[in-house]
Chimera marker file (.cmm) of the C-alpha trace (Angstrom):
<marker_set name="trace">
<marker id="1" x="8.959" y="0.205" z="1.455" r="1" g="1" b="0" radius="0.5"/>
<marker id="2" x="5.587" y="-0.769" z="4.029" r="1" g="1" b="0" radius="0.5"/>
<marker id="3" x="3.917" y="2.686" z="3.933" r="1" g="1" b="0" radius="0.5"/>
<marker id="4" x="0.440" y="3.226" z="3.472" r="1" g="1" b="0" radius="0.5"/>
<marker id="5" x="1.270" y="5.410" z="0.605" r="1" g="1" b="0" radius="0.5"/>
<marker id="6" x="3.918" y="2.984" z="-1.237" r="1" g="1" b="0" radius="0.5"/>
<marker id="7" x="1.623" y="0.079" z="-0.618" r="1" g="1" b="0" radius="0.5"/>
<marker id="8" x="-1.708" y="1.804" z="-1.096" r="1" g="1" b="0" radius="0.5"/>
<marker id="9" x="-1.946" y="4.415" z="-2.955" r="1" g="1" b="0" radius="0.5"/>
<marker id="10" x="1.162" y="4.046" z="-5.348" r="1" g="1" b="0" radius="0.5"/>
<marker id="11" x="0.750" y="0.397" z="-6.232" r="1" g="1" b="0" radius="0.5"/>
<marker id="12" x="-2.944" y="1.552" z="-6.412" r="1" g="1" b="0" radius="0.5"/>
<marker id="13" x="-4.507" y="-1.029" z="-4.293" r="1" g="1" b="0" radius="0.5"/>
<marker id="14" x="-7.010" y="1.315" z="-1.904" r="1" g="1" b="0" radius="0.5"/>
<marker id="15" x="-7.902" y="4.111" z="-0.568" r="1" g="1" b="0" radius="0.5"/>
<marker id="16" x="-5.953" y="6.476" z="1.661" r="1" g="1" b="0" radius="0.5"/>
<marker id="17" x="-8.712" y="8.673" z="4.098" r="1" g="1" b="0" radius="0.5"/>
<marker id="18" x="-7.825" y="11.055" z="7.305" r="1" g="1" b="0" radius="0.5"/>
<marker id="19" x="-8.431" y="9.871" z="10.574" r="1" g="1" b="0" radius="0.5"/>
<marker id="20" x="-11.265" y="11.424" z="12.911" r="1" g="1" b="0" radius="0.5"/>
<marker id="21" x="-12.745" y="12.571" z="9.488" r="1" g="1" b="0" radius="0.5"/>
<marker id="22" x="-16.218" y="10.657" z="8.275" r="1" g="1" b="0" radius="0.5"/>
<marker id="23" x="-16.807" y="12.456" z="5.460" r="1" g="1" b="0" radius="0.5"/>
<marker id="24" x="-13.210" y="11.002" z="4.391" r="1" g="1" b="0" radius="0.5"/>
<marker id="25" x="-13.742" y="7.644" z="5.508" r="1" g="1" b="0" radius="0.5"/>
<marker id="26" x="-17.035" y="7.809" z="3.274" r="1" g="1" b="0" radius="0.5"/>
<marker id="27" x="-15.627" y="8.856" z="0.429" r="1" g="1" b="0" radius="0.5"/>
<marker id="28" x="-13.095" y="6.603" z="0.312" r="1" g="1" b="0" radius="0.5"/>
<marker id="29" x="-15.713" y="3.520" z="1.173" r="1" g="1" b="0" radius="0.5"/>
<marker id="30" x="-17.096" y="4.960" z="-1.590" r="1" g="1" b="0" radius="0.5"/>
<marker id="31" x="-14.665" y="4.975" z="-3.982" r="1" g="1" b="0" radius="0.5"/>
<marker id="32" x="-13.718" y="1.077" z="-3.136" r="1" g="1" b="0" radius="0.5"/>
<marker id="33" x="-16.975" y="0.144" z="-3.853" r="1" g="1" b="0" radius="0.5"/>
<marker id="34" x="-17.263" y="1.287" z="-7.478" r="1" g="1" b="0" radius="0.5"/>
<marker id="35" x="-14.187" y="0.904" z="-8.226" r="1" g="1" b="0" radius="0.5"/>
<marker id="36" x="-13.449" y="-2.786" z="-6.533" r="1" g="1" b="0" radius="0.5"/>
<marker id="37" x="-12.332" y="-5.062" z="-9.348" r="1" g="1" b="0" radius="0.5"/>
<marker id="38" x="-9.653" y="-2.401" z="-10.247" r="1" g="1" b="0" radius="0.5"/>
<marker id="39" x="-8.551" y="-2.409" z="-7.048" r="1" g="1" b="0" radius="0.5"/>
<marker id="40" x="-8.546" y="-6.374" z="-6.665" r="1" g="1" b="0" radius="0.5"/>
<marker id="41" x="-6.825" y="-6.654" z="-9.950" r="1" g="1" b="0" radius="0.5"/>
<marker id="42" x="-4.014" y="-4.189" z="-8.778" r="1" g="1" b="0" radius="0.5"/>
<marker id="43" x="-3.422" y="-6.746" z="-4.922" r="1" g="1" b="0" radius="0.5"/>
<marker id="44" x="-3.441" y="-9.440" z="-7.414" r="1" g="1" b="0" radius="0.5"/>
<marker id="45" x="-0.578" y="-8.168" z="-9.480" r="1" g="1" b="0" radius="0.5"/>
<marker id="46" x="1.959" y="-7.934" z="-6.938" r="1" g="1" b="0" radius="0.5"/>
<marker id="47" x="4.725" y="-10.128" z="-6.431" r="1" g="1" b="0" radius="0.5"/>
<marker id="48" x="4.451" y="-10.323" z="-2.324" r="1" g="1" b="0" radius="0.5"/>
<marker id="49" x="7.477" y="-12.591" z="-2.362" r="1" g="1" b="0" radius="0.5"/>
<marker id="50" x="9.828" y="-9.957" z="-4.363" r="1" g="1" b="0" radius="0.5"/>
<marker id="51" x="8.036" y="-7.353" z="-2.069" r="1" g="1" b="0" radius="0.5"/>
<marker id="52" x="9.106" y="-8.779" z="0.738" r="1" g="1" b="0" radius="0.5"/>
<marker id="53" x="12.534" y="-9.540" z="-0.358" r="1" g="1" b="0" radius="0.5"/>
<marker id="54" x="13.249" y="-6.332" z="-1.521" r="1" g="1" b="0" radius="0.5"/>
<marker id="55" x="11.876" y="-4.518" z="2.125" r="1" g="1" b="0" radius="0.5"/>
<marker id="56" x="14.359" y="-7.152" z="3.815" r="1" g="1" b="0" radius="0.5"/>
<marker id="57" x="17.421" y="-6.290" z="1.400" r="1" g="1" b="0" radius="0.5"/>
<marker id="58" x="16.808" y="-2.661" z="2.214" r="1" g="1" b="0" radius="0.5"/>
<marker id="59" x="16.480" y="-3.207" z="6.213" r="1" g="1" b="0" radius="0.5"/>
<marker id="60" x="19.818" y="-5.202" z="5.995" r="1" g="1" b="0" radius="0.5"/>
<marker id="61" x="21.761" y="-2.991" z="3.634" r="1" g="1" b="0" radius="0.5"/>
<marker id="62" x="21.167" y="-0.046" z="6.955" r="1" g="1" b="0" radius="0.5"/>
<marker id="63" x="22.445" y="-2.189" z="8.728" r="1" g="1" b="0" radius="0.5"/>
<marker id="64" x="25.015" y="-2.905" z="7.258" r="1" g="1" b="0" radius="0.5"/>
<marker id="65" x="26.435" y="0.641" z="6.664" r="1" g="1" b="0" radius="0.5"/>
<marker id="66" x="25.775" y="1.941" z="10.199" r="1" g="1" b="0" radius="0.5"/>
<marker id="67" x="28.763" y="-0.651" z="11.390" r="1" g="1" b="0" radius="0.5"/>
<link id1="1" id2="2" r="1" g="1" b="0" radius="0.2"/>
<link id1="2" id2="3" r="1" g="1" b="0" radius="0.2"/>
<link id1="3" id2="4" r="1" g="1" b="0" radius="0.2"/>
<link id1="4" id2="5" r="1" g="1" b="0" radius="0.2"/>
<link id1="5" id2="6" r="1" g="1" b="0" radius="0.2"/>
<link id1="6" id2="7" r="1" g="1" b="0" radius="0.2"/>
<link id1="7" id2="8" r="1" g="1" b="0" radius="0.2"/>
<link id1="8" id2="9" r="1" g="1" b="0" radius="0.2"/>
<link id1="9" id2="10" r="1" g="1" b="0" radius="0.2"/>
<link id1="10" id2="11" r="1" g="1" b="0" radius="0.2"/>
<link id1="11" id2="12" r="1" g="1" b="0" radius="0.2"/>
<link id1="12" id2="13" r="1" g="1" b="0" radius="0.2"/>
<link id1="13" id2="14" r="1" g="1" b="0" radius="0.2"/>
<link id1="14" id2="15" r="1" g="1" b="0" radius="0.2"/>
<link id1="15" id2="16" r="1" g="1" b="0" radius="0.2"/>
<link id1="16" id2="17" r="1" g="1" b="0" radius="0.2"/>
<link id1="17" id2="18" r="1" g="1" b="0" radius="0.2"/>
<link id1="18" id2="19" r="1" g="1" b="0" radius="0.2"/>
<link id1="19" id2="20" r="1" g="1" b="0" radius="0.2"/>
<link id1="20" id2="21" r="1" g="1" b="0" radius="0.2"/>
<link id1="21" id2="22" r="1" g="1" b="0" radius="0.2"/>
<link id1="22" id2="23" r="1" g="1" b="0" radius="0.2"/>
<link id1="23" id2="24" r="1" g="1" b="0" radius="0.2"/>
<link id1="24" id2="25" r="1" g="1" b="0" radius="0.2"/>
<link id1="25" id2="26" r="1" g="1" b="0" radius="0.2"/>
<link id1="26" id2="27" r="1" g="1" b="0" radius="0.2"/>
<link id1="27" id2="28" r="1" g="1" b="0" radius="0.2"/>
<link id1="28" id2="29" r="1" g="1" b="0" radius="0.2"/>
<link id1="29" id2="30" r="1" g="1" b="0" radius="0.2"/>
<link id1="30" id2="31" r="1" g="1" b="0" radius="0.2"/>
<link id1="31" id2="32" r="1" g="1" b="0" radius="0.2"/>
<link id1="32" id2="33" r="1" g="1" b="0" radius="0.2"/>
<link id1="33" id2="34" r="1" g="1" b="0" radius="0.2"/>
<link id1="34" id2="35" r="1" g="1" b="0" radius="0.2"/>
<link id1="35" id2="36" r="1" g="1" b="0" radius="0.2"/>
<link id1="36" id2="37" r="1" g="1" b="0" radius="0.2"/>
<link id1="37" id2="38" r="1" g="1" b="0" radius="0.2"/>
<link id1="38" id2="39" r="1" g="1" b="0" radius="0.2"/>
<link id1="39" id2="40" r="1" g="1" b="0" radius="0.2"/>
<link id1="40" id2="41" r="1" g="1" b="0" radius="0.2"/>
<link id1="41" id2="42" r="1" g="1" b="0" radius="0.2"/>
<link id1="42" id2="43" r="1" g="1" b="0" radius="0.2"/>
<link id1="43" id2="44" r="1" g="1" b="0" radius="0.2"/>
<link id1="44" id2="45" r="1" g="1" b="0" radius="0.2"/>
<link id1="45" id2="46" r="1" g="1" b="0" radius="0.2"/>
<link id1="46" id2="47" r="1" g="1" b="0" radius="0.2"/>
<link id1="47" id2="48" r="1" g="1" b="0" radius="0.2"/>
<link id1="48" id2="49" r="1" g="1" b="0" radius="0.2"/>
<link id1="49" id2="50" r="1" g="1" b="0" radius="0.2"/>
<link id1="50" id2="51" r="1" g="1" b="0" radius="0.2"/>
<link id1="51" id2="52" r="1" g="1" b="0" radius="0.2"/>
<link id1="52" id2="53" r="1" g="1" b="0" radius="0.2"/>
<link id1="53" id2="54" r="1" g="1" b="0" radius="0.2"/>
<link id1="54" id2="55" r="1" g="1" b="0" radius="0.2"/>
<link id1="55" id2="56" r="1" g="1" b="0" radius="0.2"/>
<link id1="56" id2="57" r="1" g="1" b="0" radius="0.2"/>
<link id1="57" id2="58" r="1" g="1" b="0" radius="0.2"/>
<link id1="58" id2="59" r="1" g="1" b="0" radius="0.2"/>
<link id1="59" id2="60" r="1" g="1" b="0" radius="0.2"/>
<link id1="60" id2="61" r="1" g="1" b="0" radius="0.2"/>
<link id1="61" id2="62" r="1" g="1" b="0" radius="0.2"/>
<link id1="62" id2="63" r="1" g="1" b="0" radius="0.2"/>
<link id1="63" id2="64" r="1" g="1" b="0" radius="0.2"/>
<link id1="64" id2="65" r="1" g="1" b="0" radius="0.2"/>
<link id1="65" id2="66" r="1" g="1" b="0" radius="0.2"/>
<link id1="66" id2="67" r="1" g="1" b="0" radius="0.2"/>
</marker_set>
């Protein structure tokens, strides 16, 4: 539900790069910049609220079936 992929790359709001890797890093600062307002419009589209709901329902629902 919180992942970097799920929440970034999948919803489509940045940029994944590998750590201890520069030329990643720059690519990926890279990519941001020319492609900012799609990635702004995509963080604006999300519901956080239902987001957040949704990550809490699944949390519970473990819990509930471990007992």
């Amino acid at each position: 539900m919180g992942s970097s992929i799920d929440m970034v790359k999948n919803l489509g709001t940045g940029v994944l790069f590998r750590s201890n890797d520069p030329d990643s890093l720059h690519a990926a600062i890279d990519e941001l910049e020319q492609h900012y307002c799609r990635y702004l419009q995509a963080v604006r589209t999300i519901n956080w609220q239902a987001r957040d709901e949704q990550q809490v329902e699944a949390y519970t629902s473990l819990l509930s079936t471990e007992q």
